[in-house]
C-alpha positions in Angstrom: 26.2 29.9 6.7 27.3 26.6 5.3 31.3 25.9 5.5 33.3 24.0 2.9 36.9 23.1 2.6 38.9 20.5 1.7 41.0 18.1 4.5 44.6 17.1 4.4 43.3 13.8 2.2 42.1 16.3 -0.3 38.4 14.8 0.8 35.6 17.9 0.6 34.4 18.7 4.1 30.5 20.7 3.8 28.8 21.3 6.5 25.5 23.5 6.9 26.4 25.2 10.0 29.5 25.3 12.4 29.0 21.8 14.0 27.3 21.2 17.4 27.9 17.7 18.2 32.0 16.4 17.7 32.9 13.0 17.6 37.3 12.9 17.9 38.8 9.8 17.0 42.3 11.5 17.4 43.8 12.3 20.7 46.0 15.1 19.8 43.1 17.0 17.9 40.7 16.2 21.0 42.9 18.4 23.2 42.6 20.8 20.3 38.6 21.4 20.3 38.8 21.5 24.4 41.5 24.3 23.8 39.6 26.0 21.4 36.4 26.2 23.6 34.7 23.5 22.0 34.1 21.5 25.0 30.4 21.5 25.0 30.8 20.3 21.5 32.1 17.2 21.9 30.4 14.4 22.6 32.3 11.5 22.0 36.0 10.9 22.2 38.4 7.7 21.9 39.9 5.5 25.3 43.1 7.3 24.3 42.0 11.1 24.8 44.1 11.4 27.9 43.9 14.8 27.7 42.7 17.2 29.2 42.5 15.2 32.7 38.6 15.3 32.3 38.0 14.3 29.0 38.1 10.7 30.2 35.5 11.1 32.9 33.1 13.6 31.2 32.8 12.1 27.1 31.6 9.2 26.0 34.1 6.5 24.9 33.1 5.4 21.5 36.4 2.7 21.1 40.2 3.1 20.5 41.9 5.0 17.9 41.9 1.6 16.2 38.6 -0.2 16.1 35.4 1.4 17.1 31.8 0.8 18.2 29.7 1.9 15.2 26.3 1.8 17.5 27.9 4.5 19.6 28.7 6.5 16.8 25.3 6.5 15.1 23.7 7.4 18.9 25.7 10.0 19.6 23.7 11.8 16.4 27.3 13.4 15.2 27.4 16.6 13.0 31.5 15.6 12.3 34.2 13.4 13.1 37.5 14.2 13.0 39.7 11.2 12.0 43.6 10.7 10.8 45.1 9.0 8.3 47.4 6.9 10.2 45.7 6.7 13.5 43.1 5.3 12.4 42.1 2.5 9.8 40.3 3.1 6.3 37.6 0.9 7.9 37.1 3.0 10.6 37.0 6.3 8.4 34.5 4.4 5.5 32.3 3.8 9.1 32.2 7.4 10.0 31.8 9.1 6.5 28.7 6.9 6.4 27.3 8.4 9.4 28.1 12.0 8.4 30.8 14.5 7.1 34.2 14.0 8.7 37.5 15.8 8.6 40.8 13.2 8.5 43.9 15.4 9.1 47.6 13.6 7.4 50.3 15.3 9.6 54.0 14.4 8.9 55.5 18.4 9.5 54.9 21.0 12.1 53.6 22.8 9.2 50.7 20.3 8.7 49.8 20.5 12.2 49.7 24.0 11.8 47.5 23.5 9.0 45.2 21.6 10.3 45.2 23.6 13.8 43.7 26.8 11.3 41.0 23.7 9.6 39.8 22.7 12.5 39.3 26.7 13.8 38.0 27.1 10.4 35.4 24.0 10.4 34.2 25.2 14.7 33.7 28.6 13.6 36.9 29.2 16.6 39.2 30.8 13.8 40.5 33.7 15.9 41.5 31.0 18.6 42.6 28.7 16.5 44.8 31.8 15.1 46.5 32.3 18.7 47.4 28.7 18.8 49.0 28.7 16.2 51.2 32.4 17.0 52.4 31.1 19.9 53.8 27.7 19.1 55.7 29.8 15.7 56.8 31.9 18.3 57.9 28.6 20.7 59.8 27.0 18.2 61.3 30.5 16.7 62.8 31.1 20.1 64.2 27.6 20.8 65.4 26.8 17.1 68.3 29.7 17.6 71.7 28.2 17.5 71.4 24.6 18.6 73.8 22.3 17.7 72.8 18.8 16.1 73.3 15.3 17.5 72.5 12.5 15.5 70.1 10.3 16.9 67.8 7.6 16.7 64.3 7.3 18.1 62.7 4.2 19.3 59.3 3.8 19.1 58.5 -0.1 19.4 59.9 -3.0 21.0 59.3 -6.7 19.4 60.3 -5.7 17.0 62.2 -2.7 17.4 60.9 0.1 15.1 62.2 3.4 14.3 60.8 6.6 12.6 61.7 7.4 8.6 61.7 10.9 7.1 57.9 10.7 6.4 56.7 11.0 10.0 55.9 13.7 12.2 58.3 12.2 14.7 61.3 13.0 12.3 60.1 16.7 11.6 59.7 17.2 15.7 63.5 15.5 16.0 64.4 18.1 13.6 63.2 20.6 15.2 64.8 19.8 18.7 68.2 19.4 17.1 68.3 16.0 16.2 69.7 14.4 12.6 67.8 11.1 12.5 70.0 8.7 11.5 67.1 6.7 9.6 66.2 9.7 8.0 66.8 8.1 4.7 64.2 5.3 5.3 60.6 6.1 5.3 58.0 5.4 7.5 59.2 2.8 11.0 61.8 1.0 9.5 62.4 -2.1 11.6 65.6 -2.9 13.1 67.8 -5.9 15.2 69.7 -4.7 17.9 73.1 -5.0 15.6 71.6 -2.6 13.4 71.0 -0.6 16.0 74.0 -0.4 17.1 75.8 -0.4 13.2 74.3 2.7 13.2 76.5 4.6 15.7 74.1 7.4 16.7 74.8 10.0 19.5 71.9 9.7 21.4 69.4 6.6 21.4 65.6 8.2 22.2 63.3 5.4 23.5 59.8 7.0 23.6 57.3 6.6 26.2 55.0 5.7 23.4 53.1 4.2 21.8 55.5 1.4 23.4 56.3 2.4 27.0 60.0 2.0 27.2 61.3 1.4 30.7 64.9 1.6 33.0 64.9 -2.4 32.2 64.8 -1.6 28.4 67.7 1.5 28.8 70.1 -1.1 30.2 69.4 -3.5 27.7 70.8 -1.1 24.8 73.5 0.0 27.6 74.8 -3.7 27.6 74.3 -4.5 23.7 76.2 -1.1 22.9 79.3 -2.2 25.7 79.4 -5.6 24.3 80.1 -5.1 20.8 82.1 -2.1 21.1 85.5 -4.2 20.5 83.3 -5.8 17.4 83.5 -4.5 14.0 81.5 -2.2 13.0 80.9 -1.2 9.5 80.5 2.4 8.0 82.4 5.2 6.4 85.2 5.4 9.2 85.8 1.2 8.7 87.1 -0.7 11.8 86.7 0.9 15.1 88.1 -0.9 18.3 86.9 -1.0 21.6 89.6 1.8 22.6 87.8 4.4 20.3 83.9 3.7 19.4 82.0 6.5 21.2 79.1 5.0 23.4 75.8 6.7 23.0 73.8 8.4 25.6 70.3 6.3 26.1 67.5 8.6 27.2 63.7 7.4 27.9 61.8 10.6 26.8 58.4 11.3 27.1 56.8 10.6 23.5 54.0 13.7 23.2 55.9 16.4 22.8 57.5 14.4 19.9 53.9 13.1 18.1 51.2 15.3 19.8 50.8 17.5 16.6 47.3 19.8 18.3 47.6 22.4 21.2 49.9 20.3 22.5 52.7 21.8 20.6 52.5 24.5 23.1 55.0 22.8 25.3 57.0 20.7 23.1 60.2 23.9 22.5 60.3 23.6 26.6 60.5 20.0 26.4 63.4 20.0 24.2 65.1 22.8 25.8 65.3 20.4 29.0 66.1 17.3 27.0 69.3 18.9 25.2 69.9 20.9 28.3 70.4 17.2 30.0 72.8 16.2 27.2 74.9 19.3 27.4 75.6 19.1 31.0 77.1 15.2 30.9 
């Protein structure tokens, strides 16, 4: 029986049959089709499919999440490839829609995650698993959402220039969710930023993400110092002059960046994650 629907890109999706060969190009959604039982479906994955563990060692690499081999594409005979809008390049999804039907998922909410957790179940005929995903991580962020108090924050996600996340991202909706008011929730998209605007924005806590750029201890103090030295400095806002005497110093936390921009099965385990992360900044 043939399957038809249309992806998060609004692009038709037909296949004849539920797929037997699965290229991923997304690592998020690769963890996805192992936890839906789709492992002897895939056949080729990206250098950036770290999970599960033995996705690495047992499916062919076919490139990054960036640029990819077109050759291995075509060899590995694909019946779909799964692609995202802002993982990957237009290039890279005009390559594969050559090659054969694709899916490219556009996640910026848990909602669309959701969403395209039930296309993907729909798509691998793996709808009733797909379906238990998705319970339990409703049910995961139900249980952790219950009166949690907000911080205001901002989250790091580049260095060289520094670059933070706008409304528009899935990183904002996940900082949300743990309790966080992004204060660059007005911008859009990964706004980027010099330290003094950094600091000019005053936030509560200062998230530096593990990645796609792989903040370190060395990087923590460097924001520690920047913060100490201009707290005698003016610093413009609402509240006007602040001194040295007064300006709150923020707390600077390396956190680890999937359970903020994992948007697949991976969700499973982001509500724990932020349970221990606020749990951290409550007890100092």
């Amino acid at each position: 029986m043939s399957i038809f629907l249309k992806d998060q890109c609004h692009r038709p999706v037909q296949l004849p049959a539920a797929p037997q060969r699965i290229i991923s190009l997304v690592p998020s959604q690769t963890e996805l089709l192992f936890d839906l039982g789709l492992e002897d479906k895939i056949v080729g994955i990206t250098r950036f499919c770290v999970h599960p563990e033995k996705a690495l060692k047992e499916k062919r690499v076919v490139g990054g999440t960036k640029k990819v081999v077109k050759k291995r594409l075509i060899d590995l005979q694909p019946d779909l490839i799964i692609c995202n809008k802002e993982e990957n390049t237009m290039e890279m999804v005009e390559i594969c829609s050559s090659i054969c039907p694709i899916y490219v998922s556009d996640v910026s909410t848990l909602e669309d995650a959701l969403e395209m957790i039930q296309h993907i179940g729909h798509l691998t005929a793996s709808t009733e698993k797909a379906r238990d995903i998705i319970e339990k991580i409703q049910v995961s962020f139900q249980q952790f959402s219950d009166e949690l108090e907000t911080k205001s924050a901002l989250y790091l996600v580049w260095k060289k220039p520094y670059m933070t996340v706008g409304r528009d991202t899935f990183i904002h909706d996940m900082m949300r969710l743990a309790g966080f008011e992004n204060v660059m929730g007005t911008h859009t998209r990964y706004p980027q930023l010099e330290m003094d605007q950094i600091v000019k924005q005053r936030p509560e806590v200062i998230l530096l993400s593990s990645e796609p750029y792989n903040f370190s201890e060395n990087d923590k103090a460097e924001f520690d110092t920047a913060f100490k030295e201009r707290s005698d400095a003016e610093v413009y806002g609402e509240r006007g002059r602040t001194t040295k005497a007064n300006l709150p110093q923020p707390r600077i936390l390396i956190v680890d960046g999937e359970p903020f921009s994992w948007y697949g099965s991976r969700l499973l385990h982001s509500p724990a994650y932020f349970q221990k992360l606020r749990s951290e900044l409550n007890e100092n």
